[in-house]
KOLSERO-840654 format. One record per residue: x, y, z of N, C-alpha, C in turn. Coordinates in pm, whole numbers, plus 50000, padded with zeros to 5 digits. Layout:
REM KOLSERO-840654
nxx: X | nyy: Y | nzz: Z | caxx: X | cayy: Y | cazz: Z | cxx: X | cyy: Y | czz: Z
...
This chain:
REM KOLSERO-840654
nxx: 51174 | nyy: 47702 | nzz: 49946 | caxx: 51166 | cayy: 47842 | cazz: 49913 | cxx: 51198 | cyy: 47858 | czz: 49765
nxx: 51123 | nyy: 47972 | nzz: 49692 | caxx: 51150 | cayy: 47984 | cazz: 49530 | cxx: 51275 | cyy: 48074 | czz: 49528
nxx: 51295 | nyy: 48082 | nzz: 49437 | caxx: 51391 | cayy: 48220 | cazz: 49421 | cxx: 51311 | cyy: 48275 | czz: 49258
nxx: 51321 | nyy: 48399 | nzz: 49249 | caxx: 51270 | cayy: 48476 | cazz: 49138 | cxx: 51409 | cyy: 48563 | czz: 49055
nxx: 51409 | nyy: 48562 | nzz: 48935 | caxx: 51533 | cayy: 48648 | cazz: 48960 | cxx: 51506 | cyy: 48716 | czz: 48832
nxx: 51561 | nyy: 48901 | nzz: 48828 | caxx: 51553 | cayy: 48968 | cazz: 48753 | cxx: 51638 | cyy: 49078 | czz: 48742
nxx: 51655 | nyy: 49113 | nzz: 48645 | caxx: 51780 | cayy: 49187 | cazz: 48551 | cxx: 51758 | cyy: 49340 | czz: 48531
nxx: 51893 | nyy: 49379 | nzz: 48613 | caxx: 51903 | cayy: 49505 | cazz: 48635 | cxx: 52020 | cyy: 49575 | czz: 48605
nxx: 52004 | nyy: 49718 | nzz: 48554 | caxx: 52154 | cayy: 49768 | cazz: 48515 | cxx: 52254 | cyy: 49778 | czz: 48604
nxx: 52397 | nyy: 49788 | nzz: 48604 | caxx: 52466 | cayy: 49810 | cazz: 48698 | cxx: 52511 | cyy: 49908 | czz: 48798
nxx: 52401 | nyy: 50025 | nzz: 48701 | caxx: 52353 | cayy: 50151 | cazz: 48831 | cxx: 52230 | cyy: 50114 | czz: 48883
nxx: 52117 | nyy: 50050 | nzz: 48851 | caxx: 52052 | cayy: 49996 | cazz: 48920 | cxx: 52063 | cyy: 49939 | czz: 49022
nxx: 52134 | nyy: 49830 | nzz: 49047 | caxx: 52209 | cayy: 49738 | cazz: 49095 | cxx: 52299 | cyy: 49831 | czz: 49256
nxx: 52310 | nyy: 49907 | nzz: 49200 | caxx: 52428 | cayy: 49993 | cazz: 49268 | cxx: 52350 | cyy: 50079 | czz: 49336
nxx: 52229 | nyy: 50147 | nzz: 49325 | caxx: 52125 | cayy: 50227 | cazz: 49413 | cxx: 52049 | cyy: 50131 | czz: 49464
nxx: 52060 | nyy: 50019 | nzz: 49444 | caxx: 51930 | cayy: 49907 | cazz: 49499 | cxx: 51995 | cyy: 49834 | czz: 49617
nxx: 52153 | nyy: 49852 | nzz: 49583 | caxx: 52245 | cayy: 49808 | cazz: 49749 | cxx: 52286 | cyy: 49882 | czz: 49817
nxx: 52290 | nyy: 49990 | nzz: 49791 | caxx: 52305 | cayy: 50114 | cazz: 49883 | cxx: 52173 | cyy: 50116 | czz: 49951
nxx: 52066 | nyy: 50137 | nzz: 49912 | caxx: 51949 | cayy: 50150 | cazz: 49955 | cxx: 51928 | cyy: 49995 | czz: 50092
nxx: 51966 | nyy: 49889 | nzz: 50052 | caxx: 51931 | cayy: 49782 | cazz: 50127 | cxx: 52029 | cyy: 49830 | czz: 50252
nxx: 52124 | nyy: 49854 | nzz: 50199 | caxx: 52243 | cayy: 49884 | cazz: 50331 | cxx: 52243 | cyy: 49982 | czz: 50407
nxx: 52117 | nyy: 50069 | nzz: 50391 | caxx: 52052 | cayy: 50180 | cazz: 50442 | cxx: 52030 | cyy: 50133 | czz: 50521
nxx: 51928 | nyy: 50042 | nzz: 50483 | caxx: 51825 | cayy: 49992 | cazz: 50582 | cxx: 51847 | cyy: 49900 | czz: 50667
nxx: 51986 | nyy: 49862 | nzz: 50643 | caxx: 52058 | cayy: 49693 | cazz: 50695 | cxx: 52007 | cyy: 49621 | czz: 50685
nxx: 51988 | nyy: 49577 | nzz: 50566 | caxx: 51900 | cayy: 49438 | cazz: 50492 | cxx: 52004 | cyy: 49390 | czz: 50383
nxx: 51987 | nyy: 49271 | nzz: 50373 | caxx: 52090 | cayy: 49222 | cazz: 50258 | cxx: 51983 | cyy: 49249 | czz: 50169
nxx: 52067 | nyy: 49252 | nzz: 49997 | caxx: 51983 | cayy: 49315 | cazz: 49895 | cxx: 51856 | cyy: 49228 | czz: 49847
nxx: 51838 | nyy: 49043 | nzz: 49855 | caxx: 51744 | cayy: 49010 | cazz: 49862 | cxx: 51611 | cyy: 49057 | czz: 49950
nxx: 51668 | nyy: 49068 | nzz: 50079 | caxx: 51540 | cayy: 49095 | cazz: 50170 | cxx: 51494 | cyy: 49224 | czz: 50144
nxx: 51587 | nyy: 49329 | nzz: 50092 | caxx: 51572 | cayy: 49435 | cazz: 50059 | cxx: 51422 | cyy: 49452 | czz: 49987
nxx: 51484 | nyy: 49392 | nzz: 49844 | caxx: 51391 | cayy: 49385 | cazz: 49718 | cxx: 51264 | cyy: 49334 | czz: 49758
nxx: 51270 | nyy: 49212 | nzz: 49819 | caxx: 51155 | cayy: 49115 | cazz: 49845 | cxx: 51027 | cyy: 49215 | czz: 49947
nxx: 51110 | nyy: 49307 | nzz: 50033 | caxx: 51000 | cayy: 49372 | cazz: 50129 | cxx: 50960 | cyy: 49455 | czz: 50021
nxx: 51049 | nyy: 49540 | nzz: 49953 | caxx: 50956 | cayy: 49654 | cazz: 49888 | cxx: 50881 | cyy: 49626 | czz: 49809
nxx: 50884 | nyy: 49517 | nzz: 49734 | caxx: 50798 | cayy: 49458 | cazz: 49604 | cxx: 50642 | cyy: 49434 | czz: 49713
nxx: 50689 | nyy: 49321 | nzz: 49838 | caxx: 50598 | cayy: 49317 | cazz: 49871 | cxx: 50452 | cyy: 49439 | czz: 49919
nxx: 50530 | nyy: 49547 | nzz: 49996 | caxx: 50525 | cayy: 49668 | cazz: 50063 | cxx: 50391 | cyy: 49727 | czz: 49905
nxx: 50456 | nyy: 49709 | nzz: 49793 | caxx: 50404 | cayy: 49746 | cazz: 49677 | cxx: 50293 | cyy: 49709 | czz: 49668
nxx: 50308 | nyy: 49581 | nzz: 49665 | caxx: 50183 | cayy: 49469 | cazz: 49605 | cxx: 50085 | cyy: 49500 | czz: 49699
nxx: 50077 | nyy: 49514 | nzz: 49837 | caxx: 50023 | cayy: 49529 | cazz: 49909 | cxx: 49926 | cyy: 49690 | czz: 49916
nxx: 50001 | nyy: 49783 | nzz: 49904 | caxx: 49942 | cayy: 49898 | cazz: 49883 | cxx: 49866 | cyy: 49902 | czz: 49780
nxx: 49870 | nyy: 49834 | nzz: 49662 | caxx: 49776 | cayy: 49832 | cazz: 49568 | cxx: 49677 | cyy: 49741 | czz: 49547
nxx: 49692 | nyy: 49653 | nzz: 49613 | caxx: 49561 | cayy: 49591 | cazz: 49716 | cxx: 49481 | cyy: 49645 | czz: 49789
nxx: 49567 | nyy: 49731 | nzz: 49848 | caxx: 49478 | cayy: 49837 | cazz: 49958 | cxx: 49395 | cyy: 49950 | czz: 49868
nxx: 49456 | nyy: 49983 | nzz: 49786 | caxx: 49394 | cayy: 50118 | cazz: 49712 | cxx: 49267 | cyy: 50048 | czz: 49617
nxx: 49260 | nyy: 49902 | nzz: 49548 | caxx: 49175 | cayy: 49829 | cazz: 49463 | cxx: 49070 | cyy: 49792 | czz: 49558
nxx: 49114 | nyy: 49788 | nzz: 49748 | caxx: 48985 | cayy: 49752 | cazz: 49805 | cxx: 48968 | cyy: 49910 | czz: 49798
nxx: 49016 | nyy: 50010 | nzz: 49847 | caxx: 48910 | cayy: 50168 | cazz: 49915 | cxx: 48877 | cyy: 50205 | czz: 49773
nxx: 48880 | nyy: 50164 | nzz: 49651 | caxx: 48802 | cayy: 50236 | cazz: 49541 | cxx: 48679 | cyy: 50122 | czz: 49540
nxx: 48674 | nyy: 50034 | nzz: 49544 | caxx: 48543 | cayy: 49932 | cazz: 49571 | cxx: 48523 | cyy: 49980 | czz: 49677
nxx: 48564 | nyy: 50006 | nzz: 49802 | caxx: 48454 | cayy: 50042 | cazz: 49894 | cxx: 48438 | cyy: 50190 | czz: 49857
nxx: 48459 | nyy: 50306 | nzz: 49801 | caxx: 48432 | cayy: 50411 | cazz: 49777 | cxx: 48307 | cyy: 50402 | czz: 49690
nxx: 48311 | nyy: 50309 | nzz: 49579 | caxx: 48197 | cayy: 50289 | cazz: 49510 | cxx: 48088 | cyy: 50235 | czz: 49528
nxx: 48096 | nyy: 50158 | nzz: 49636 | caxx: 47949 | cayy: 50067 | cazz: 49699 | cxx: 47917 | cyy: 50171 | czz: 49810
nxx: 47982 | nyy: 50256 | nzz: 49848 | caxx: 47942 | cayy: 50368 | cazz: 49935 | cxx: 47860 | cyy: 50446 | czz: 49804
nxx: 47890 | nyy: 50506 | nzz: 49719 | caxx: 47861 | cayy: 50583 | cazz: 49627 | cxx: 47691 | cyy: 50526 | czz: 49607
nxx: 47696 | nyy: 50418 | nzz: 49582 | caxx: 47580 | cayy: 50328 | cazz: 49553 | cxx: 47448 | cyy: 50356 | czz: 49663
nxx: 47514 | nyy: 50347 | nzz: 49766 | caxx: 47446 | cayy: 50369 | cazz: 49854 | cxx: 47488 | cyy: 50442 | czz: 50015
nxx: 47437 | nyy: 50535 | nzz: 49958 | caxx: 47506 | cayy: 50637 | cazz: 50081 | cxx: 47439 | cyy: 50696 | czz: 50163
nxx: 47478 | nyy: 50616 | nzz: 50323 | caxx: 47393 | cayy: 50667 | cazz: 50410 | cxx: 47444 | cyy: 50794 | czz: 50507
nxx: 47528 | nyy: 50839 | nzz: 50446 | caxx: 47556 | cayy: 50995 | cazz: 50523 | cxx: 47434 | cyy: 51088 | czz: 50559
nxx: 47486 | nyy: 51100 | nzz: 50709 | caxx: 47398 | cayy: 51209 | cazz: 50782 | cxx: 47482 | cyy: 51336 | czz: 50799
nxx: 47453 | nyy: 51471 | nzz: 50782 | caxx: 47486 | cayy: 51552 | cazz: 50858 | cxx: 47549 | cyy: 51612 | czz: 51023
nxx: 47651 | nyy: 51676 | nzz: 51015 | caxx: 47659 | cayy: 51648 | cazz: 51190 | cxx: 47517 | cyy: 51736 | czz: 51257
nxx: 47446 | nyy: 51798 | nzz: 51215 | caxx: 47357 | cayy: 51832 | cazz: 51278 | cxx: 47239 | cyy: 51718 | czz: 51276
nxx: 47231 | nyy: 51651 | nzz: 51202 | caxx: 47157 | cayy: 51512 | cazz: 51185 | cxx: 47179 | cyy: 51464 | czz: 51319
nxx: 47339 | nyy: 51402 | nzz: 51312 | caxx: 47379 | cayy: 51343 | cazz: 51428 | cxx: 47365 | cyy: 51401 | czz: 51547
nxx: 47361 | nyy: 51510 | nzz: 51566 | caxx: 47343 | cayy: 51628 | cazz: 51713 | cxx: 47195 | cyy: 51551 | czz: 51694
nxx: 47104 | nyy: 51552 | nzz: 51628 | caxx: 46967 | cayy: 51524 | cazz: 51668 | cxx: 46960 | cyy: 51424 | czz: 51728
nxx: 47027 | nyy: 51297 | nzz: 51638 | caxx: 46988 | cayy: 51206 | cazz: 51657 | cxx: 46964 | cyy: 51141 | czz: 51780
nxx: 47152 | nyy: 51223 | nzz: 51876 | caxx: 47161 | cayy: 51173 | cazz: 51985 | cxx: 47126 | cyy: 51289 | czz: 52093
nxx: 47040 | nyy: 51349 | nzz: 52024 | caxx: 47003 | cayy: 51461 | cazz: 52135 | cxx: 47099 | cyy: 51572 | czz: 52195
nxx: 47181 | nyy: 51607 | nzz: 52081 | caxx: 47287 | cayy: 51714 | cazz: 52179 | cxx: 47232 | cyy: 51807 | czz: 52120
C-alpha cells in the first residue's frame, strides 16, 4: 500500500477530524473516500458532457406525440 501525504493548517486539520469523526472514520479513510468520491464525480461529469455532445451531433429525439404514433396510442 502507498501512502500520499499532504500539508494542512492546523484549523484545517481540526475540521478535517471532526468531520471524519462524524462519520466514524479515522482521518485517513476519511480523506481517502472524499478525494476519491471527488475524482470520481468528475469523471462522471467529463463522461455526461461527451455524451451530451455526441448527442448534440446527432440527435435522434422524437416528440411524445411522435412516440404516441409510433406505438399507436
Amino acid at each position: 500500500m502507498n501512502i500520499i501525504t499532504f500539508r494542512v493548517t492546523d484549523e484545517e486539520k481540526t475540521v478535517i477530524q471532526a468531520l471524519a469523526d462524524l462519520n466514524g472514520l479515522s482521518l485517513s479513510e476519511f480523506a481517502k473516500t472524499k478525494l476519491l468520491e471527488r475524482l470520481e464525480n468528475q469523471v462522471d461529469m467529463a463522461l455526461y458532457e461527451q455524451a451530451i455532445k455526441s448527442h448534440e451531433l446527432n440527435d435522434e429525439s422524437i416528440s411524445y406525440q411522435e412516440l404516441f404514433r409510433e406505438l399507436g396510442l
